[in-house]
mmCIF file of the C-alpha atoms, coordinates in Angstrom:
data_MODEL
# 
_entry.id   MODEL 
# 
loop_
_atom_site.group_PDB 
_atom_site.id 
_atom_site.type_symbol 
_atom_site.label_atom_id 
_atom_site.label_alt_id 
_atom_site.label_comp_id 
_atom_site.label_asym_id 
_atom_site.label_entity_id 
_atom_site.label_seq_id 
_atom_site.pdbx_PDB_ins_code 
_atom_site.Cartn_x 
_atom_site.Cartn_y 
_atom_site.Cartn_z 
_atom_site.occupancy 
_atom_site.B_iso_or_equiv 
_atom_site.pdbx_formal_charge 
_atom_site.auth_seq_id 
_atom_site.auth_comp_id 
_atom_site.auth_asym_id 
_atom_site.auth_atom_id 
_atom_site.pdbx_PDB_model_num 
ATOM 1   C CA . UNK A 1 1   ? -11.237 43.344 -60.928 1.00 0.00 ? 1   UNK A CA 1 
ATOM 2   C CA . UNK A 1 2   ? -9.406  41.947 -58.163 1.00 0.00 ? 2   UNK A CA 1 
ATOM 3   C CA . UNK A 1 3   ? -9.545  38.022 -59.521 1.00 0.00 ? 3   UNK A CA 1 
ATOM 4   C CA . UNK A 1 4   ? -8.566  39.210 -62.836 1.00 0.00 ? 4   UNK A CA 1 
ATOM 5   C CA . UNK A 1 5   ? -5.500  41.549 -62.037 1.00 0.00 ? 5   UNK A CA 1 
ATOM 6   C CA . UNK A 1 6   ? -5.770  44.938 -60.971 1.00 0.00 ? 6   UNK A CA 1 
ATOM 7   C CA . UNK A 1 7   ? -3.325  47.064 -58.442 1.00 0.00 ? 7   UNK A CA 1 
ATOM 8   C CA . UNK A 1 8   ? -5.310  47.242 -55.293 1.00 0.00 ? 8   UNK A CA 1 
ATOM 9   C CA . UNK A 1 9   ? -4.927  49.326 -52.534 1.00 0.00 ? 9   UNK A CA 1 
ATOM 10  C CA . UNK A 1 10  ? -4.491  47.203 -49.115 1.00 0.00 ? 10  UNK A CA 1 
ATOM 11  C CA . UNK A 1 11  ? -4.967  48.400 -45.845 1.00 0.00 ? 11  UNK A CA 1 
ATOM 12  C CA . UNK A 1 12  ? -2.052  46.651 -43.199 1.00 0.00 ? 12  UNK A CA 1 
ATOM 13  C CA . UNK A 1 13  ? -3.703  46.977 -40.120 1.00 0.00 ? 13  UNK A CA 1 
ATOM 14  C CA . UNK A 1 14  ? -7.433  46.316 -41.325 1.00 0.00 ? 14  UNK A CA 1 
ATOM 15  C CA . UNK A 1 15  ? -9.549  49.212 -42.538 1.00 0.00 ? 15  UNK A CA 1 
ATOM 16  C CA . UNK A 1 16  ? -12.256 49.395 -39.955 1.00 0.00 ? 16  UNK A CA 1 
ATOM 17  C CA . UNK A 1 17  ? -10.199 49.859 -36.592 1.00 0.00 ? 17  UNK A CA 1 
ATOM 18  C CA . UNK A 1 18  ? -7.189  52.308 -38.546 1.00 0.00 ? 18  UNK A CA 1 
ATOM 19  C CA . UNK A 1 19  ? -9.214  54.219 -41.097 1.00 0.00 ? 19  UNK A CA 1 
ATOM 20  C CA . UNK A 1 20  ? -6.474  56.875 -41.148 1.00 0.00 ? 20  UNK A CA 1 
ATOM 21  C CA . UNK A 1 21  ? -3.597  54.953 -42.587 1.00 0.00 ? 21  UNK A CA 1 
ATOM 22  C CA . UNK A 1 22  ? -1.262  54.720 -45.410 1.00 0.00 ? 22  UNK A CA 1 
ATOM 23  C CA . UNK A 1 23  ? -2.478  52.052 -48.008 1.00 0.00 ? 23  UNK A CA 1 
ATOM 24  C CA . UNK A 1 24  ? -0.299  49.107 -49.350 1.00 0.00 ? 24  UNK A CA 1 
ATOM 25  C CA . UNK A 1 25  ? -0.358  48.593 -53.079 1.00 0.00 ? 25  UNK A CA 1 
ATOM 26  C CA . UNK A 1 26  ? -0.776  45.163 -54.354 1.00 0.00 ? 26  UNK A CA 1 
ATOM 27  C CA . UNK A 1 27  ? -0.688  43.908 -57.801 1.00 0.00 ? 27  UNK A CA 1 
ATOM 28  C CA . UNK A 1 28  ? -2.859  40.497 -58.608 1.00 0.00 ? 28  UNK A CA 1 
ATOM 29  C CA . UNK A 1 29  ? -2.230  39.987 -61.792 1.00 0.00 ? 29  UNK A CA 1 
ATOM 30  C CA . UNK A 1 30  ? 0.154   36.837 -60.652 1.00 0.00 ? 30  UNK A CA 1 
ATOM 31  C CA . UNK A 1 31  ? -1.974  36.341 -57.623 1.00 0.00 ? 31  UNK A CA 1 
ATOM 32  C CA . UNK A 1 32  ? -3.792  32.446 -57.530 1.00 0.00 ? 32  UNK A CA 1 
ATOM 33  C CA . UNK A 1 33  ? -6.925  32.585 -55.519 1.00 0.00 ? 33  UNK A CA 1 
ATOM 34  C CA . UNK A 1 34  ? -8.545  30.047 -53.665 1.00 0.00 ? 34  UNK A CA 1 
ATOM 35  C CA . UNK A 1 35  ? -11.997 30.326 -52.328 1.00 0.00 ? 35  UNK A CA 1 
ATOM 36  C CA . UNK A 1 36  ? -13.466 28.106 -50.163 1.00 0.00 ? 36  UNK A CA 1 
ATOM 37  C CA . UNK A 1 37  ? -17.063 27.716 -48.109 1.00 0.00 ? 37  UNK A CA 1 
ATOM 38  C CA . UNK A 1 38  ? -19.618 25.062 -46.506 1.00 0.00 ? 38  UNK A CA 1 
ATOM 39  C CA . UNK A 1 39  ? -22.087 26.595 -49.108 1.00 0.00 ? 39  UNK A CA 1 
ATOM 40  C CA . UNK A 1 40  ? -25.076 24.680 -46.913 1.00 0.00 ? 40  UNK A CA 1 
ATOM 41  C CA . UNK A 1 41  ? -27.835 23.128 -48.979 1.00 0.00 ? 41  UNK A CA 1 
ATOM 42  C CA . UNK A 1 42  ? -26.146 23.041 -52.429 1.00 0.00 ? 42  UNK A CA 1 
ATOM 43  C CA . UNK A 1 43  ? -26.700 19.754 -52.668 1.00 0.00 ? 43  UNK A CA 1 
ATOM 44  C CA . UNK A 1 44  ? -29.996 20.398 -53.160 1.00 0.00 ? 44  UNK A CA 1 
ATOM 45  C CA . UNK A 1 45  ? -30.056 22.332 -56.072 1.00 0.00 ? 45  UNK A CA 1 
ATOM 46  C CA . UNK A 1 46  ? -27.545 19.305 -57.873 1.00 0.00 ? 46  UNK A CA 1 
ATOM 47  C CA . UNK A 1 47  ? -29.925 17.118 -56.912 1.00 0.00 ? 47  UNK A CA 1 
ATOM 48  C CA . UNK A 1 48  ? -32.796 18.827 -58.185 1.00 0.00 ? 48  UNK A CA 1 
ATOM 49  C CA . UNK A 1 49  ? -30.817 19.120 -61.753 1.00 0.00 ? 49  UNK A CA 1 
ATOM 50  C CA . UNK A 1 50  ? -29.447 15.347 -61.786 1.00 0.00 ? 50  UNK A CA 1 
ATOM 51  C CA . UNK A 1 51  ? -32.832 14.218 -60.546 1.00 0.00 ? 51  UNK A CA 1 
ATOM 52  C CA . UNK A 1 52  ? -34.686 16.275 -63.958 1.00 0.00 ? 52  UNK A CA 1 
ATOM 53  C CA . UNK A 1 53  ? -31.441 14.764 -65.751 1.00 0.00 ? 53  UNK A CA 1 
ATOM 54  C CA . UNK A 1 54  ? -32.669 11.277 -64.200 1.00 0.00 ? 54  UNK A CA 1 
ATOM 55  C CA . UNK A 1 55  ? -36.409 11.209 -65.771 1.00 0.00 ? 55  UNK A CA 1 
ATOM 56  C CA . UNK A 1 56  ? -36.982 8.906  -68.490 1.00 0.00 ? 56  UNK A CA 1 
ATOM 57  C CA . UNK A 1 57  ? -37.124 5.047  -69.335 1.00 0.00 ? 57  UNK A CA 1 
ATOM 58  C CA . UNK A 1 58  ? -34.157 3.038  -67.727 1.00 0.00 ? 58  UNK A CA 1 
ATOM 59  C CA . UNK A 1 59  ? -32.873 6.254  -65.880 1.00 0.00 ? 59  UNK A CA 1 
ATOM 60  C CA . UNK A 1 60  ? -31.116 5.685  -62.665 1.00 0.00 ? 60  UNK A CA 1 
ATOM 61  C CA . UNK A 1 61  ? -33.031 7.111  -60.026 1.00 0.00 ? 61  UNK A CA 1 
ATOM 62  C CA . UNK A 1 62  ? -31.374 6.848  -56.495 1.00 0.00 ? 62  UNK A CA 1 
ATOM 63  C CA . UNK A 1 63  ? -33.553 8.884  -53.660 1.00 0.00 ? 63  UNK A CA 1 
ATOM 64  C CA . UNK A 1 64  ? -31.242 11.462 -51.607 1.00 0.00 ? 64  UNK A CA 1 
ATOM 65  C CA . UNK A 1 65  ? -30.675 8.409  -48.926 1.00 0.00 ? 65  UNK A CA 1 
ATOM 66  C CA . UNK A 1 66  ? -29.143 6.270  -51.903 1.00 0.00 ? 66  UNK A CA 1 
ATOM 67  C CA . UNK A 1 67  ? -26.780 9.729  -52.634 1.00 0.00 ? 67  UNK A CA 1 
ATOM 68  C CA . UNK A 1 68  ? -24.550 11.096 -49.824 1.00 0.00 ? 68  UNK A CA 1 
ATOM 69  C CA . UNK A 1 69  ? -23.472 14.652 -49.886 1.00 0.00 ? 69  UNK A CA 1 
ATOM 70  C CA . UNK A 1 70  ? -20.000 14.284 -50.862 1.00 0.00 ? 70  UNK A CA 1 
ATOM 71  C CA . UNK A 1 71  ? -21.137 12.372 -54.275 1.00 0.00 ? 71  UNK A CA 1 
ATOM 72  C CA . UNK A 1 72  ? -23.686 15.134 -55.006 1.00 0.00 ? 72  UNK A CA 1 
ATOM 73  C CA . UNK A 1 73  ? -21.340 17.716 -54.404 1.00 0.00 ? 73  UNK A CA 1 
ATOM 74  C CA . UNK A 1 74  ? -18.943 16.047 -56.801 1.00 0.00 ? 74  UNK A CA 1 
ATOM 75  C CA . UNK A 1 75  ? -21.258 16.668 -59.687 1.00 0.00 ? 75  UNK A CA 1 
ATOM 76  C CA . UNK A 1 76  ? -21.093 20.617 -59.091 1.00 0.00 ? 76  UNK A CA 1 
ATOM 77  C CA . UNK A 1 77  ? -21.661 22.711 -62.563 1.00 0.00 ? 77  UNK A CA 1 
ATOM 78  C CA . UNK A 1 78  ? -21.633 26.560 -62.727 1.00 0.00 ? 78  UNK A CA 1 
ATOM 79  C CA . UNK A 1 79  ? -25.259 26.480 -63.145 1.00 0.00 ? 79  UNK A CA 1 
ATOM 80  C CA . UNK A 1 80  ? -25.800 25.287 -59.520 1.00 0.00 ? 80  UNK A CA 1 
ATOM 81  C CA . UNK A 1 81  ? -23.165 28.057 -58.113 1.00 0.00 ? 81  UNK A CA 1 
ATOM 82  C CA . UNK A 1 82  ? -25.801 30.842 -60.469 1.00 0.00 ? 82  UNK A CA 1 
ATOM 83  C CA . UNK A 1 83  ? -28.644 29.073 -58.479 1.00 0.00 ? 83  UNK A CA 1 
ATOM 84  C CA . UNK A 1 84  ? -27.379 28.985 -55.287 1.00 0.00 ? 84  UNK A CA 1 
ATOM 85  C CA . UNK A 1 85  ? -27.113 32.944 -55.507 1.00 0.00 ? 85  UNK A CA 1 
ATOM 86  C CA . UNK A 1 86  ? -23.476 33.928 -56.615 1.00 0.00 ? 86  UNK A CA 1 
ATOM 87  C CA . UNK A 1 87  ? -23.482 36.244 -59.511 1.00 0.00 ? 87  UNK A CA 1 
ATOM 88  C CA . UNK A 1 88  ? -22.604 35.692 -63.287 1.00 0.00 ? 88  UNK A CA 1 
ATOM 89  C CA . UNK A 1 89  ? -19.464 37.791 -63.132 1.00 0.00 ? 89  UNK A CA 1 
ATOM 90  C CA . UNK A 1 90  ? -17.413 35.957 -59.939 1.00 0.00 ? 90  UNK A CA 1 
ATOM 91  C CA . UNK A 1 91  ? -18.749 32.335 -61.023 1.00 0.00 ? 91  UNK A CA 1 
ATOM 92  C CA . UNK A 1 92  ? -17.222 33.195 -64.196 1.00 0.00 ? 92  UNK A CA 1 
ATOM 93  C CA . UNK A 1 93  ? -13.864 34.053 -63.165 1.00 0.00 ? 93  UNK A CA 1 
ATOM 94  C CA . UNK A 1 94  ? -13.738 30.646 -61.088 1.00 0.00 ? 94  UNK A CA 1 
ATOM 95  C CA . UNK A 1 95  ? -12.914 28.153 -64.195 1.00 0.00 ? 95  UNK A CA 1 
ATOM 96  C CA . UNK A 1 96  ? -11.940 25.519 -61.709 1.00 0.00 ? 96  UNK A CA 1 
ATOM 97  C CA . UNK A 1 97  ? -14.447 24.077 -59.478 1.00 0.00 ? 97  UNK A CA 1 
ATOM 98  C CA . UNK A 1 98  ? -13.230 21.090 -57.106 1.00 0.00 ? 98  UNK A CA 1 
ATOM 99  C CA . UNK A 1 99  ? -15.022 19.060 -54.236 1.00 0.00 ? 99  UNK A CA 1 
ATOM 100 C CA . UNK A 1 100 ? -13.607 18.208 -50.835 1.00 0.00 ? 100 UNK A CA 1 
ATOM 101 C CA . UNK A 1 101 ? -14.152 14.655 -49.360 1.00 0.00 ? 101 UNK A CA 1 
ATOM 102 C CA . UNK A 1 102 ? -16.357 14.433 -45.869 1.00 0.00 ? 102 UNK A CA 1 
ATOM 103 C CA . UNK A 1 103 ? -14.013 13.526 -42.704 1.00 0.00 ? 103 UNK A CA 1 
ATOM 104 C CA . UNK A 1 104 ? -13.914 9.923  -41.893 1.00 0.00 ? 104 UNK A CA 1 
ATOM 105 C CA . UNK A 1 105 ? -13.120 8.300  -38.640 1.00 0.00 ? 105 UNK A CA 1 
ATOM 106 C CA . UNK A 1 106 ? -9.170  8.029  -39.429 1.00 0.00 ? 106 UNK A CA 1 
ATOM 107 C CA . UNK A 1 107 ? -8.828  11.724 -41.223 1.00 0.00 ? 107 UNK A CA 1 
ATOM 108 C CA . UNK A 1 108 ? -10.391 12.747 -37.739 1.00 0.00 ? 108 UNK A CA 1 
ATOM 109 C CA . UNK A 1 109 ? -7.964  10.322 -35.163 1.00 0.00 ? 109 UNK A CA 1 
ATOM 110 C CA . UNK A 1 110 ? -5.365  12.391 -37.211 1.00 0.00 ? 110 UNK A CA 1 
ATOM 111 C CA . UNK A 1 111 ? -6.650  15.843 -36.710 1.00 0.00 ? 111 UNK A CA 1 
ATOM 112 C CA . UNK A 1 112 ? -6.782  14.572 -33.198 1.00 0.00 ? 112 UNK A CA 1 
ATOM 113 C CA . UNK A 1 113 ? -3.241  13.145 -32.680 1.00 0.00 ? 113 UNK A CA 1 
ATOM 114 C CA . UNK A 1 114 ? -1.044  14.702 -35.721 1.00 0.00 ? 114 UNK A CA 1 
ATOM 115 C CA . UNK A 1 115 ? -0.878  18.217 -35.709 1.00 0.00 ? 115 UNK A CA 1 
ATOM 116 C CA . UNK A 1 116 ? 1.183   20.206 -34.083 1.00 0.00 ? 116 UNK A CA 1 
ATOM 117 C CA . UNK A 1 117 ? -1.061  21.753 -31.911 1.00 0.00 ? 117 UNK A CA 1 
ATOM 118 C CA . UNK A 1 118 ? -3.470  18.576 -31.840 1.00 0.00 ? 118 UNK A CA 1 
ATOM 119 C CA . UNK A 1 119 ? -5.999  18.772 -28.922 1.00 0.00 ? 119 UNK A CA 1 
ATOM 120 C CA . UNK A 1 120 ? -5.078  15.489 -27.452 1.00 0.00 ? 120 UNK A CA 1 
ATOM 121 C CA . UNK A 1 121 ? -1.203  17.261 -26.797 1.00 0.00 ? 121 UNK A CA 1 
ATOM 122 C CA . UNK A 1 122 ? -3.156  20.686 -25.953 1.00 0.00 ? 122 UNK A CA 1 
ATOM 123 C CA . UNK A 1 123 ? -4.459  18.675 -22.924 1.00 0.00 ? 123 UNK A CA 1 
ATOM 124 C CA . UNK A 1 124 ? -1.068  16.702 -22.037 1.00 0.00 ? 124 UNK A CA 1 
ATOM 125 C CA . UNK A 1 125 ? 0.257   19.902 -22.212 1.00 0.00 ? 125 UNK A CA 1 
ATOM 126 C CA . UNK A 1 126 ? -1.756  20.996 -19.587 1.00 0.00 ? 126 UNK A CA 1 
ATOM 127 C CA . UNK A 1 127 ? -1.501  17.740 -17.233 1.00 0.00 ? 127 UNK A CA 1 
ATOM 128 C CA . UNK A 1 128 ? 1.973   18.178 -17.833 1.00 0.00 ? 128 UNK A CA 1 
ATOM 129 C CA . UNK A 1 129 ? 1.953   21.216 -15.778 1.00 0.00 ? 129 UNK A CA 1 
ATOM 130 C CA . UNK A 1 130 ? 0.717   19.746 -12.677 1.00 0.00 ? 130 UNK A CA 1 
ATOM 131 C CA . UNK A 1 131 ? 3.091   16.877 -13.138 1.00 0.00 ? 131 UNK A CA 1 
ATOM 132 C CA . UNK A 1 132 ? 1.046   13.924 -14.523 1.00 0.00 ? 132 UNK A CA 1 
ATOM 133 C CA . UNK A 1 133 ? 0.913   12.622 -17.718 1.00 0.00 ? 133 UNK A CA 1 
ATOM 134 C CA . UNK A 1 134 ? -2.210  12.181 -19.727 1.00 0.00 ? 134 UNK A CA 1 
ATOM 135 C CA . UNK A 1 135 ? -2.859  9.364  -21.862 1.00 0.00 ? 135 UNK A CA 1 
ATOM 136 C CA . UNK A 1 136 ? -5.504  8.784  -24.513 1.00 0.00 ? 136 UNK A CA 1 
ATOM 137 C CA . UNK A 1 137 ? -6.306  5.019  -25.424 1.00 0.00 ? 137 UNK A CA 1 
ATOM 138 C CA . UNK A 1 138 ? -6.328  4.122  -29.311 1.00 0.00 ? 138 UNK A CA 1 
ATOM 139 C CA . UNK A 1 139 ? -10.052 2.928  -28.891 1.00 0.00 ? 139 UNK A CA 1 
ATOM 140 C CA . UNK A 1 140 ? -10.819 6.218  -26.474 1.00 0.00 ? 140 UNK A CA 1 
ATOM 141 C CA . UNK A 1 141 ? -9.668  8.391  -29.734 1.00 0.00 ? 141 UNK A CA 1 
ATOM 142 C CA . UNK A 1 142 ? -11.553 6.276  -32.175 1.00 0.00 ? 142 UNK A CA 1 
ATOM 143 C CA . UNK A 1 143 ? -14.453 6.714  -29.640 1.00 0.00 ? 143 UNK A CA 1 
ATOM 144 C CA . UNK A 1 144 ? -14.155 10.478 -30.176 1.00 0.00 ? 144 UNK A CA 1 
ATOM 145 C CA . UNK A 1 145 ? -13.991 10.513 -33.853 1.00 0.00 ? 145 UNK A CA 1 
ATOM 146 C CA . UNK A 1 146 ? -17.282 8.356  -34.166 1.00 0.00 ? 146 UNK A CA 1 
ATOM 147 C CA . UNK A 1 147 ? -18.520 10.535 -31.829 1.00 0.00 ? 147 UNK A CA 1 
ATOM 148 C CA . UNK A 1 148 ? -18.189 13.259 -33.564 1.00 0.00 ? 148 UNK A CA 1 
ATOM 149 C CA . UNK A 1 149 ? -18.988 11.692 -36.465 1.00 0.00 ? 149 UNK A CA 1 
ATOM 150 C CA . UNK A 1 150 ? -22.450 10.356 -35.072 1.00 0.00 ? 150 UNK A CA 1 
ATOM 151 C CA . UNK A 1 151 ? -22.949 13.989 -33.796 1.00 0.00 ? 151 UNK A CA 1 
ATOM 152 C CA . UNK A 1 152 ? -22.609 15.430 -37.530 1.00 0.00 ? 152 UNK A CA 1 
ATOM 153 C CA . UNK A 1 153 ? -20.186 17.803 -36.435 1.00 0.00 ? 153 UNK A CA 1 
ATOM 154 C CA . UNK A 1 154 ? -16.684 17.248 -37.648 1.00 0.00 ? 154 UNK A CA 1 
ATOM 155 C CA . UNK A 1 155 ? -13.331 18.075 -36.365 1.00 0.00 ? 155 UNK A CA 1 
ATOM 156 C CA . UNK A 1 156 ? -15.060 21.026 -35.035 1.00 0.00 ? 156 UNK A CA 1 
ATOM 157 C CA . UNK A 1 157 ? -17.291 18.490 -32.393 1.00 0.00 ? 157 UNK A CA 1 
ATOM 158 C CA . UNK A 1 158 ? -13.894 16.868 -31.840 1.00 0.00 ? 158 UNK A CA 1 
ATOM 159 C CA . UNK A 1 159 ? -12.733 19.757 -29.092 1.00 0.00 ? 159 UNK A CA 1 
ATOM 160 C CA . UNK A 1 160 ? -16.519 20.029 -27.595 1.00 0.00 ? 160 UNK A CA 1 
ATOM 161 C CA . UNK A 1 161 ? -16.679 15.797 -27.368 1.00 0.00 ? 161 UNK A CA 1 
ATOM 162 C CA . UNK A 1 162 ? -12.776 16.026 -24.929 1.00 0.00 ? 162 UNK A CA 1 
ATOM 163 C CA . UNK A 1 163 ? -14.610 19.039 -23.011 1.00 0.00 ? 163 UNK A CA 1 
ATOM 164 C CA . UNK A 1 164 ? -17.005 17.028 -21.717 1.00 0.00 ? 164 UNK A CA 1 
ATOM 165 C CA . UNK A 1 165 ? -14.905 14.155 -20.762 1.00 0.00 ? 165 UNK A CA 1 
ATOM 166 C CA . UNK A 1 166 ? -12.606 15.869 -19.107 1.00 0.00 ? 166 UNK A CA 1 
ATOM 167 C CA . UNK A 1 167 ? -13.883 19.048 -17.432 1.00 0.00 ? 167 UNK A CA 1 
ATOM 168 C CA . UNK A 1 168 ? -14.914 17.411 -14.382 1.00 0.00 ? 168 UNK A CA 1 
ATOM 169 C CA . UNK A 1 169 ? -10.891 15.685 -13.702 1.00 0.00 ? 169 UNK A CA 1 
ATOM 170 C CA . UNK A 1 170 ? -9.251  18.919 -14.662 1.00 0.00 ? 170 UNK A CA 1 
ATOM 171 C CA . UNK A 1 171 ? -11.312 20.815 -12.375 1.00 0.00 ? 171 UNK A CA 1 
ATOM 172 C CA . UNK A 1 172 ? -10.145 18.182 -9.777  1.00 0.00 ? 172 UNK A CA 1 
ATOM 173 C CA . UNK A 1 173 ? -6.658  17.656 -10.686 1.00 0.00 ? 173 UNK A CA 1 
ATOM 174 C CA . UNK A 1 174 ? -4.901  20.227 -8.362  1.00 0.00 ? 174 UNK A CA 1 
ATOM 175 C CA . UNK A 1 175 ? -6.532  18.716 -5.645  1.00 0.00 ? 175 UNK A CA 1 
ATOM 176 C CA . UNK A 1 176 ? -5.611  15.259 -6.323  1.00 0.00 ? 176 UNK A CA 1 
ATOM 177 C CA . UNK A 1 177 ? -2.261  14.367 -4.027  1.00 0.00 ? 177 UNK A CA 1 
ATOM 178 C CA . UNK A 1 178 ? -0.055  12.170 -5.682  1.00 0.00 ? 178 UNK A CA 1 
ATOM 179 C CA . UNK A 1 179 ? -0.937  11.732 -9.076  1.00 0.00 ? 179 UNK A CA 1 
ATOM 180 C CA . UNK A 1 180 ? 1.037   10.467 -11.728 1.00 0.00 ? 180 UNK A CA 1 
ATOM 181 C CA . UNK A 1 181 ? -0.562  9.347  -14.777 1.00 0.00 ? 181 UNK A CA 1 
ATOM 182 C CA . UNK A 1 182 ? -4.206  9.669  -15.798 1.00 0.00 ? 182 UNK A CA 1 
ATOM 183 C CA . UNK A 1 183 ? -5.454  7.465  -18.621 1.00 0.00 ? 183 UNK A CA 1 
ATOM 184 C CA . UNK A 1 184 ? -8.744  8.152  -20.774 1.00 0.00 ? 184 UNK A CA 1 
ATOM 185 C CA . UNK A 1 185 ? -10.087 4.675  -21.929 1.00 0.00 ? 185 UNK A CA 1 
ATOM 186 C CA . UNK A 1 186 ? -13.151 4.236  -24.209 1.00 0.00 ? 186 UNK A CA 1 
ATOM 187 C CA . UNK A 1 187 ? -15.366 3.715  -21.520 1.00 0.00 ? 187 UNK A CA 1 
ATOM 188 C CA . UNK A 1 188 ? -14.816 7.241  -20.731 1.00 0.00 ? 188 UNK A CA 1 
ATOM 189 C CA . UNK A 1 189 ? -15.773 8.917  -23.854 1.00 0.00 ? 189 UNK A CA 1 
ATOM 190 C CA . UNK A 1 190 ? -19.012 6.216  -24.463 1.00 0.00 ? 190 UNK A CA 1 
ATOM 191 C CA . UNK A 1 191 ? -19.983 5.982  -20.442 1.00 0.00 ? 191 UNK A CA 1 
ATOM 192 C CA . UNK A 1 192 ? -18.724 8.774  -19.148 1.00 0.00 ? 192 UNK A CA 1 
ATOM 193 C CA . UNK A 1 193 ? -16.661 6.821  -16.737 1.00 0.00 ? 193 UNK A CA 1 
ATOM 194 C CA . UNK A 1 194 ? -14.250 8.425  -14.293 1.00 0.00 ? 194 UNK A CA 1 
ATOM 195 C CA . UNK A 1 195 ? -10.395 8.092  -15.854 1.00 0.00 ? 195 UNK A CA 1 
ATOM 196 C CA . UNK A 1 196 ? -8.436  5.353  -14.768 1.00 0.00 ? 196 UNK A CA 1 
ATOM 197 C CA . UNK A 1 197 ? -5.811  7.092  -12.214 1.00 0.00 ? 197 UNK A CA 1 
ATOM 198 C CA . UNK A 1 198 ? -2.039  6.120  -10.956 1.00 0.00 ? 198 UNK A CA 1 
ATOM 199 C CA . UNK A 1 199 ? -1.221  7.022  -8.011  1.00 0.00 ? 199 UNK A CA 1 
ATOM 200 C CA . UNK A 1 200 ? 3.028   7.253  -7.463  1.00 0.00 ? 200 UNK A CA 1 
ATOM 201 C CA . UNK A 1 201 ? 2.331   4.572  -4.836  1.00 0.00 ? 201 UNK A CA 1 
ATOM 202 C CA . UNK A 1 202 ? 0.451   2.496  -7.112  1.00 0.00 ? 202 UNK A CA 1 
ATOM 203 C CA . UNK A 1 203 ? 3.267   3.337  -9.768  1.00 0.00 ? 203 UNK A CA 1 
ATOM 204 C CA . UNK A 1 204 ? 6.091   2.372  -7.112  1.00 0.00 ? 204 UNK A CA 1 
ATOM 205 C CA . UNK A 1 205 ? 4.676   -0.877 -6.124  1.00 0.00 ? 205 UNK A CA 1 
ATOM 206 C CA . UNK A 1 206 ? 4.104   -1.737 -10.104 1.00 0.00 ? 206 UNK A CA 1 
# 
């Protein structure tokens, strides 16, 4: 009833930890809803109805290495939704249907860089504290994005990839006299190399 307009009663504070209070009423009927998920292993149940679609003399066939995800998942019908387990009723109230592309490697340099609270300024941020600036390499970001990509895990590998690098120099960076700039090259992210480091002697006599 929600999805199709109905005045419901919303709790402000969340309904588990303050069961006890007053209850906000909220009318959907001019309410747009978006819902989203990873809905893992959908694209086996489109494949499984292209694939019958497929049979026949001079049918297409392409195996599921020929198909990536994203291009299965762009030939979503109801049907698969009903088979993957969501009722009649909420499928049915969802008229639009739309796919979302996989992260490449410069959608994922831009998660890294762009945003305002990016995790490559998260951690200059935090070198900026001690008084040395942090700097990231064009080809050390690339390096992180086909890491991640390589590891299968999106911009959510992105954070755990720059937590490796760089746990051992911040756990060393209050101890380091003199530091002024420390610079994370590709070598770092692919070799686990130690950061290239400026000293503010090596930055005076520059």
């Amino acid at each position: 009833k929600i999805l199709e307009g109905t005045v419901a009663n919303v709790p402000p504070q969340g309904g588990r930890k303050h069961p006890h209070q007053e209850f906000i009423q909220v009318d959907t009927s001019n309410v747009l809803f978006l819902c989203g998920g990873a809905f893992v292993g959908l694209e086996k149940i489109i494949e499984s109805r292209v694939g019958r679609s497929g049979m026949g003399f001079g049918a297409d066939i392409k195996s599921r290495e020929e198909r990536r995800v994203g291009d299965l998942l762009a030939m979503i019908q109801p049907e698969d939704l009903l088979k993957y387990g969501l009722i009649p009723e909420f499928v049915g109230r969802l008229p639009i249907i739309a796919t979302l592309h996989d992260l490449d490697e410069p959608a994922l340099v831009r998660i890294l860089r762009e945003p305002k609270n990016a995790i490559v300024k998260q951690y200059q941020k935090y070198f900026d504290l001690e008084k040395v600036r942090l700097k990231f390499t064009e080809d050390a970001v690339a390096a992180i994005a086909k890491e991640a990509l390589k590891r299968g895990t999106g911009a959510r590998g992105l954070r755990a990839i720059l937590e490796e690098v760089m746990l051992e120099i911040m756990y060393e960076l209050p101890s380091i006299q003199g530091l002024k700039e420390c610079i994370i090259t590709r070598e770092v992210i692919l070799n686990r190399e130690r950061p290239l480091l400026v000293s503010e002697a090596q930055e005076q006599s520059a």
